[in-house]
C-alpha positions as CSV (number, residue, x, y, z in Angstrom):
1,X,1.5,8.6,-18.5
2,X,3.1,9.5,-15.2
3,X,4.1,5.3,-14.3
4,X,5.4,5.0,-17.7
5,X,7.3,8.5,-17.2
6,X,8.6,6.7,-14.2
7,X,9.6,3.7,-15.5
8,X,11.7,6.0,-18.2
9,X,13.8,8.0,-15.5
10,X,14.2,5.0,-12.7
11,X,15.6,3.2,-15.9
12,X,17.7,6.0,-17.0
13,X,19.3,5.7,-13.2
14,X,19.7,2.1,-13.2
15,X,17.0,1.4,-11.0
16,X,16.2,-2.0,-12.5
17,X,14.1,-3.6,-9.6
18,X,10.6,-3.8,-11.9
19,X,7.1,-2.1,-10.3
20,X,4.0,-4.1,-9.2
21,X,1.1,-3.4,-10.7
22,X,-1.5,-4.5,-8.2
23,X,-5.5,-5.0,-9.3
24,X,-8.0,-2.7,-8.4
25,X,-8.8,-5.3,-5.1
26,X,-5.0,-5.3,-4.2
27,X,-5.4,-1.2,-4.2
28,X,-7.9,-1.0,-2.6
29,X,-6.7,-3.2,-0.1
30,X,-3.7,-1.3,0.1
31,X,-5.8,1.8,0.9
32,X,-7.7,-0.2,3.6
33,X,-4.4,-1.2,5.2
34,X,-3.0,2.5,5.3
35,X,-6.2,3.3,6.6
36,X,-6.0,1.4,9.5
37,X,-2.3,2.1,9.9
38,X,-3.3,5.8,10.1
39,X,-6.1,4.6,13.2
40,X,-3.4,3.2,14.5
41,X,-5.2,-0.1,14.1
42,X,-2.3,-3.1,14.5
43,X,-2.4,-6.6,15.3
44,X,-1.3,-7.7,19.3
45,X,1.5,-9.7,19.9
46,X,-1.0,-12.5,20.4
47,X,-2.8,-12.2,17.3
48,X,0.2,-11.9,15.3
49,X,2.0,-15.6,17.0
50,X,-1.3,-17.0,16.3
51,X,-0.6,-16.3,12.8
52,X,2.8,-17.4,12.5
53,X,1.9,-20.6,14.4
54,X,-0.4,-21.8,11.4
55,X,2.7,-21.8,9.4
56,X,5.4,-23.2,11.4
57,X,6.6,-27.1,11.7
């Protein structure tokens, strides 16, 4: 009731942009991820080239 509440007003104020309704794995992943925001948990500089590097040329 509250989401579709809203989804009423945000349309009412020309807020077109459209919500994500994730699944209950996406939540909860989500709530890991906050979590470990929280814990101040990041990724290193390293960790985080050694992603990008998988996905560049």
């Amino acid at each position: 009731m509250q989401n579709q509440a809203a989804r009423l007003l945000l349309a009412y104020a020309g807020d077109d942009e459209g919500f994500i309704d994730l699944t209950p794995e996406e939540e909860a992943d989500l709530v890991e991820a906050q979590a470990e925001m929280a814990r101040g948990e990041f990724a290193t500089e390293a960790e985080v080239q050694a992603v990008l590097a998988k996905f560049r040329s």
